[in-house]
C-alpha positions in Angstrom: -18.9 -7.9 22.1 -16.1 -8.8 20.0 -13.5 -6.3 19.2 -11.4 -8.6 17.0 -13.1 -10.0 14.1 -14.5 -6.8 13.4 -11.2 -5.6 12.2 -10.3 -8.6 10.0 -13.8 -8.1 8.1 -12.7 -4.5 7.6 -9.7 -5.2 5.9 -10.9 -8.1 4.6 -13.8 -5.8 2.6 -11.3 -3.2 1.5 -9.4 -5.8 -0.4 -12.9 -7.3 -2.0 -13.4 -3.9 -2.8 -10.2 -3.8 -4.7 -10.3 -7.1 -6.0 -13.8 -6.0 -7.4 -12.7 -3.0 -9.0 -10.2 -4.9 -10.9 -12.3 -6.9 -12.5 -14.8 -4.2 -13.1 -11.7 -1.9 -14.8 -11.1 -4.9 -17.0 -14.5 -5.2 -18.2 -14.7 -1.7 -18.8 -11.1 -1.4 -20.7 -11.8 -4.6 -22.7 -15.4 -4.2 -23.2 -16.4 -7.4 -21.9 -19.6 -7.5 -21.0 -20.8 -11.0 -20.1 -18.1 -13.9 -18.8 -14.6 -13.6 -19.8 -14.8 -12.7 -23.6 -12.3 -15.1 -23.9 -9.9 -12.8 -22.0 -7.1 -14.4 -20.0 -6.6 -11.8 -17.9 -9.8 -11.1 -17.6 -10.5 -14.8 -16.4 -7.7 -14.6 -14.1 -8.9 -11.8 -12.3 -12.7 -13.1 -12.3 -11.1 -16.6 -10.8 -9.0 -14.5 -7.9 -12.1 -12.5 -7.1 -14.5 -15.8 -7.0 -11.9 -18.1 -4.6 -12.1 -14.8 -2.6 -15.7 -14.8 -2.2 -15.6 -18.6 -1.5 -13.3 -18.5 1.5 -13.9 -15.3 3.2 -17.0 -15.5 4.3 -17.2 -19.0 5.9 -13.5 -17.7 7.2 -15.6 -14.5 8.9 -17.9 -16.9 10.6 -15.7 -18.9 12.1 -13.3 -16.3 13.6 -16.6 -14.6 14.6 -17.9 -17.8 16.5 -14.0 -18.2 18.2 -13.9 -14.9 19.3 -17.8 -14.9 20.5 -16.8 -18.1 22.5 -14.0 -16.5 24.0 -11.2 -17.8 22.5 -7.7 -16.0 23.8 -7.4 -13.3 22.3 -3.6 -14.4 20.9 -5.1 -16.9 19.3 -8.3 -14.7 17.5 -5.8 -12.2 16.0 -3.8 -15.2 14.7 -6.5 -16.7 13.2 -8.0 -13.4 11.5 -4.2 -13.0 10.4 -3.7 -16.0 9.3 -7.0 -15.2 6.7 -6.3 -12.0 5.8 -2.4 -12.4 4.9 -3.7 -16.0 3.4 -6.2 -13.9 0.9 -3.6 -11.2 0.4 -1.4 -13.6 -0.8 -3.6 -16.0 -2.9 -4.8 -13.5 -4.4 -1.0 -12.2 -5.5 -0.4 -15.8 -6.3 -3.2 -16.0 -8.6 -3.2 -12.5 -10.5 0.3 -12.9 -12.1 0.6 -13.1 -15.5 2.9 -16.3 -14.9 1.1 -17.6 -11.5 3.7 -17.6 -8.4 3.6 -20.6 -7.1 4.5 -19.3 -3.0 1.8 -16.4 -3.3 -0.8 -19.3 -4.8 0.5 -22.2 -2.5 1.4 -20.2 0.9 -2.4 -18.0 0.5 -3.9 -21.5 0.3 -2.4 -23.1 2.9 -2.5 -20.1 5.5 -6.6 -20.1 4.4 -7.2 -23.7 5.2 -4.8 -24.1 8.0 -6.7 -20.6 10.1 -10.6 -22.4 8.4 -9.0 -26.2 10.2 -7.8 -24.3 13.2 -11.0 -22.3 13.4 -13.4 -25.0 13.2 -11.0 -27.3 15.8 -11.2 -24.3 18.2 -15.2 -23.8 17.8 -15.5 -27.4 18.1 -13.0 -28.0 21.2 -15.4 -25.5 22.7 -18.1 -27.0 22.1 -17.3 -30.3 23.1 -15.5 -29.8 26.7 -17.8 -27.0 28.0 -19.3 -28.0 30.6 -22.6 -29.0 29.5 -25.7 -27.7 31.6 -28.2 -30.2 33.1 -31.7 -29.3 34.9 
């Protein structure tokens, strides 16, 4: 059973959670009820919330699938570290008024660097276990 993953989607959904009451408060506070309204900020914050939901999930999965094929257990917590700081900071990045260019930049490259690990390590497994014949 894993014990790992479990955590990052935890923490993971609190910050969804958050993410999602943002953009709700700015709907609510701006009185935008469909879209943007030709809102910046409330753009910005649907944009942070939608890469969110475009990259976590598929994230999930494949820290799931390395943990469930018994990856070390080092190397699952860096993974689902790796995603959750990566999201934390993209989602920084992307919410400033004047986008920061390290919280944008680093949360990108810490997402697809723990989703190209991830896949490498499900595949690795994949490949050089020792296949069962009869």
């Amino acid at each position: 059973m894993p014990h790992a993953t479990p955590v990052y989607a935890g923490l993971l959904t609190l910050l969804y959670l958050y993410l999602s009451v943002r953009v709700v408060q700015r709907r609510a506070s701006g009185k935008i009820f469909n879209g943007d309204g030709g809102d910046a900020e409330m753009a910005r914050r649907m944009r942070v919330h939608a890469n969110f939901n475009e990259y976590v999930p598929l994230g999930l999965v494949l820290l799931l699938l390395a943990e469930m094929q018994r990856a070390p257990l080092w190397l699952v917590h860096l993974l689902g570290l790796m995603l959750l700081a990566g999201r934390v900071l993209h989602a920084w990045g992307m919410s400033r008024p004047k986008q920061a260019p390290v919280g944008r930049g680093g949360g990108t490259v810490l997402t697809w660097g723990m989703m190209g690990l991830s896949a490498l390590v499900v595949l690795a497994h994949v490949l050089f276990q020792e296949m069962p014949y009869g």
